[in-house]
C-alpha positions, -999 to +999 in steps of 0.1 A: -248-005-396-285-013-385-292-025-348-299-060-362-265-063-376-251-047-344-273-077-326-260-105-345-225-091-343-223-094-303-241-128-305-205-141-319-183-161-295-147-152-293-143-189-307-161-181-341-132-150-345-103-172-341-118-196-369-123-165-392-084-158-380-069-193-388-085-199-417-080-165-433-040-168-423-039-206-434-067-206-465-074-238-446-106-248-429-088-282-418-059-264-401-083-244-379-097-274-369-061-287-362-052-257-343-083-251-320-082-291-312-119-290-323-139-314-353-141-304-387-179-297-383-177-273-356-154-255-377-180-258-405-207-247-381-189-216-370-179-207-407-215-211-411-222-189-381-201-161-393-215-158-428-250-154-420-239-127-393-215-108-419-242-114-447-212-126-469-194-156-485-164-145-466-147-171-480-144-186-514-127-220-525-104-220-548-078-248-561-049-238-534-080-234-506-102-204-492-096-170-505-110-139-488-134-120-503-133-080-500-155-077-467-129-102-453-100-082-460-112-053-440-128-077-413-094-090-407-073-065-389-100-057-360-108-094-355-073-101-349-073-070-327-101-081-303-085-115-302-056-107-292-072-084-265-088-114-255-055-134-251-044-107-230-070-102-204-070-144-201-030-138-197-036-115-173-063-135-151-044-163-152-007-152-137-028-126-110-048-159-101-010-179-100+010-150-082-015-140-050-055-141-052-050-122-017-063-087-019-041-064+000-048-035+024-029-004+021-016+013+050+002+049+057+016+051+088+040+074+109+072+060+109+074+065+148+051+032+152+057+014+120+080-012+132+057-022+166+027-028+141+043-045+122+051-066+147+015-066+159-001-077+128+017-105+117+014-122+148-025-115+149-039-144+134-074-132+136-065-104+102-059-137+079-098-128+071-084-095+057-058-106+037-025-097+033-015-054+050+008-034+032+025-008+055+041+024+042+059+055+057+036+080+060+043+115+035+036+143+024+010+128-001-002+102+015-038+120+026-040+127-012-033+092-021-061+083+004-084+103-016-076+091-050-073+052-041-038+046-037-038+039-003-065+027+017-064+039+051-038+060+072-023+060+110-008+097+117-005+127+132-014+148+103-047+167+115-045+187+079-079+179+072-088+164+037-125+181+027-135+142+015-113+124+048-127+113+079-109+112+106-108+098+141-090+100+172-071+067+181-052+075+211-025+093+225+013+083+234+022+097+269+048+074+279+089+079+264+117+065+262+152+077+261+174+056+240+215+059+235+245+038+235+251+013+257+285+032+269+270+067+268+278+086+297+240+095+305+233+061+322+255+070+351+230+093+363+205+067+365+177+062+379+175+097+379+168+108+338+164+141+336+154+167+307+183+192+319+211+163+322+198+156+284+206+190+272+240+183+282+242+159+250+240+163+213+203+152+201+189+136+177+152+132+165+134+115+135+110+135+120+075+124+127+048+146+097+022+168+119+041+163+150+076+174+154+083+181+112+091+217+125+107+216+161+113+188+185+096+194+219+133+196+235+140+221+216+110+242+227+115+234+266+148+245+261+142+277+250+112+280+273+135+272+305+164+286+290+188+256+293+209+257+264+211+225+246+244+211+235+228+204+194+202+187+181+197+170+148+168+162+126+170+128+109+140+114+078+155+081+084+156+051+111+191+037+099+205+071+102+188+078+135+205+040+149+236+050+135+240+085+152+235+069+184+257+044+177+287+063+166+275+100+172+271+102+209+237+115+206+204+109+221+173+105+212+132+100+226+112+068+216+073+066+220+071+028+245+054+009+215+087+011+196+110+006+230+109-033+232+122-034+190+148-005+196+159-025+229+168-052+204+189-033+184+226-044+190+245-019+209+211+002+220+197+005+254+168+019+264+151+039+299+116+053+306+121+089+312+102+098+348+065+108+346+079+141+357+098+148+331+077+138+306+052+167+316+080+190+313+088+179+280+052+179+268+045+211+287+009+233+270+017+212+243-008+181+236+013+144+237+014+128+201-025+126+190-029+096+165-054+101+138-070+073+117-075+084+081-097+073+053-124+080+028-162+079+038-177+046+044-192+042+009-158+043-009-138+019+015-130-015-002-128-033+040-157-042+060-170-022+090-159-054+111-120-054+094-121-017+101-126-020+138-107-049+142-079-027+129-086+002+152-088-024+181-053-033+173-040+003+171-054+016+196-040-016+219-009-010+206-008+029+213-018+024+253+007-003+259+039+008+281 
């Protein structure tokens, strides 16, 4: 095939192919016409059109109307190939363009603060310029998935650095909660919480990647002071975590952007362990350090100015109490 042919080839609208199509399923020039809500001379025109280009009759008339010729026969199968390709990407614009025309921003984030920013963004109306955030639990993959384009951007404690990540520092959660039934016996020794009057009771942790996935920091000041603690249990999930302490008679720590939401939960209640304690709790180790997490500035698909109005919210979020 020369580059002419090749040239007059691409210069063919997609409406010349579907005549070519109708009139080679029908025989009938008329009911292409009929079809394509279009005259009888355009039809003529584009029959025209496709004749010169293919450098062949195409079509010849015969008593029961238009019979292919040879080059038609084989033309017939890809043209109906490429228009039905066509009908599919025009399927495909249309009911993305009818469901949501929003673009929407992918999130990871640790499960410890995914409820409070939540909570956060839908109430910011100053992220409608965004579009639509998407939040999900943050995994085991989900640095990978940054990489690759599956997410977009990540809140964590994962410092497991990524050769093709940035990251940056967001802030640090030094204020925490202890939360338990309402009847548990711990609230009697109110207002004085303590780590050592903790012990006393089963407890019960959800599992936070890059932070406590290992050991819960109770467990270690335990076996630093030597205070043995009654058990503690490791939970992936926040529905089992609210049941334990429902029915369980266990205890567990919450960061102060998630104590307002876990307040809320029916049959909950919520104290802010003493500055004091929280030092011994923490102890050499470093408070949660929250990382943001994404892919150099050339690959992003937000602005600089969405990007820091995000950070502005997270970090807001992380030194509330």
């Amino acid at each position: 095939m020369t580059n002419h042919t090749i040239k007059k080839i691409s210069e063919l609208d997609v409406f010349c192919l579907q005549v070519f199509k109708i009139i080679f399923q029908t025989g009938h020039a008329n009911a292409a016409a009929k079809e394509l809500n279009v005259s009888a001379p355009k039809i003529s025109r584009c029959l025209t059109m496709l004749r010169t280009t293919f450098d062949d009759e195409l079509f010849y008339r015969r008593q029961l109307g238009l019979k292919p010729t040879p080059l038609a026969e084989h033309l017939y199968e890809p043209i109906c190939q490429f228009c039905d390709s066509v009908a599919k990407i025009e399927q495909v614009a249309f009911e993305v363009n009818q469901f949501d025309s929003t673009p929407i921003l992918n999130i990871a984030v640790t499960p410890g603060i995914m409820a409070s920013l939540s909570l956060v963004l839908c109430n910011n109306d100053s992220l409608k310029c965004i579009g639509k955030i998407r939040l999900h639990p943050w995994r085991d993959d989900s640095a990978e998935l940054i990489h690759s384009g599956g997410l977009d951007l990540g809140v964590a404690f994962d410092t497991s650095h990524h050769l093709d990540l940035n990251f940056e520092h967001l802030g640090t959660l030094n204020s925490v909660y202890l939360a338990g039934n309402t009847r548990h016996p711990i609230w009697e020794a109110l207002p004085n919480l303590s780590l050592d009057e903790i012990c006393k009771h089963p407890f019960l942790y959800l599992e936070g990647k890059g932070f406590n996935d290992k050991i819960d920091p109770l467990e270690v000041y335990c076996r630093q002071t030597g205070i043995p603690l009654n058990s503690v249990e490791k939970v992936k999930g926040k529905e089992q975590w609210y049941s334990n302490l429902l029915t369980m008679g266990s205890l567990a720590f919450a960061p102060a952007v998630e104590a307002e939401i876990i307040n809320n939960m029916p049959g909950i209640r919520i104290e802010e362990l003493p500055e004091a304690e929280v030092k011994k709790l923490h102890g050499d180790m470093m408070s949660p350090q929250y990382y943001l997490i994404e892919k150099p500035a050339s690959h992003r698909r937000y602005t600089d100015d969405n990007r820091e109005m995000i950070i502005s919210i997270i970090k807001g979020l992380l030194t509330f109490s």
